[in-house]
N, C-alpha and C positions, 0 to 999 in steps of 0.2 A: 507626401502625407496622405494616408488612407481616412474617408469620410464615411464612420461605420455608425451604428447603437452605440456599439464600443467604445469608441474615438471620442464620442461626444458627450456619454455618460460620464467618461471616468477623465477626460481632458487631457486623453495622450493622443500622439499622434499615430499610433499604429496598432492593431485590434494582437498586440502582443502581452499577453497576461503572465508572469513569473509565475510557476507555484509557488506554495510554502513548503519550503523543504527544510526539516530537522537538524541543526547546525550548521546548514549551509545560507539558508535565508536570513542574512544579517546585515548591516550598514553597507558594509562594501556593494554587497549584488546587489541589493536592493535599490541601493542608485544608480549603479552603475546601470540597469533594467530602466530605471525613469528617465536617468540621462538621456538615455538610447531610444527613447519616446515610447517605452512601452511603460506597462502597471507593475513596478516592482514589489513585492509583499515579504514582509518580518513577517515571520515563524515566532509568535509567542510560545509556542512548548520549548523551544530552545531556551529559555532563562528562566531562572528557579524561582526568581522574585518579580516581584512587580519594579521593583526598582531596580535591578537588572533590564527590564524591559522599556522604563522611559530613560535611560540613560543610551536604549542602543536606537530609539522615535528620535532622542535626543540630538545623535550622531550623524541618523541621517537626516534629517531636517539640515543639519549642517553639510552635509553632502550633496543634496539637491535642493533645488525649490520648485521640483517638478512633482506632480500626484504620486503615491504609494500607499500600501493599504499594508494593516495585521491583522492575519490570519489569527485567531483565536479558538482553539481548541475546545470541546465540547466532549469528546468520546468520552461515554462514563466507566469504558474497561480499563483507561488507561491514568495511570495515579499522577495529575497533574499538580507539576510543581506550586502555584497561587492558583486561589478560588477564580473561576473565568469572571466574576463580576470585577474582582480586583483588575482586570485586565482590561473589561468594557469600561470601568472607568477613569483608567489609566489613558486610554485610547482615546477616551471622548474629549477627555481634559487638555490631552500635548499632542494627537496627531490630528484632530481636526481643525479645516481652516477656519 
């Protein structure tokens, strides 16, 4: 186990951070990334709803019970599926401890 800012901030064991990558950053990697002692991260632009997206926090909460974060999209060129509030408070409500 690596003893980083990293490590200690986010309470993995290794200064290993997933990106958010557009239909690839879902349940699966995303734990399988926490399993593995790094910060795995959901890709909220990949689900069109909000409910889409705490059904997939849902999933992996069921998959790990290691840290993971969501990436929450902001670009305003790009026409995102829910409002990003509906997502900050989706996030606030079912992925924090």
């Amino acid at each position: 186990m690596f003893k980083t800012r990293i490590t200690e901030m986010f309470g993995i064991e290794y200064p290993i951070i997933q990106g958010a990558m557009q239909w690839l950053s879902r349940a699966e990697l995303v734990s399988a990334v926490s399993n593995a002692g790094g910060l795995g991260i959901i890709s909220s632009l990949t689900f069109p709803t909000a409910e889409e997206l705490r059904q997939e926090i849902k999933k992996t909460k069921g998959m790990t019970d290691k840290p993971f974060a969501v990436n929450i999209t902001l670009l305003p060129h790009l026409p995102l599926p829910a409002p990003p509030f509906q997502h900050l408070l989706l996030v606030h409500t079912y992925a924090l401890p």
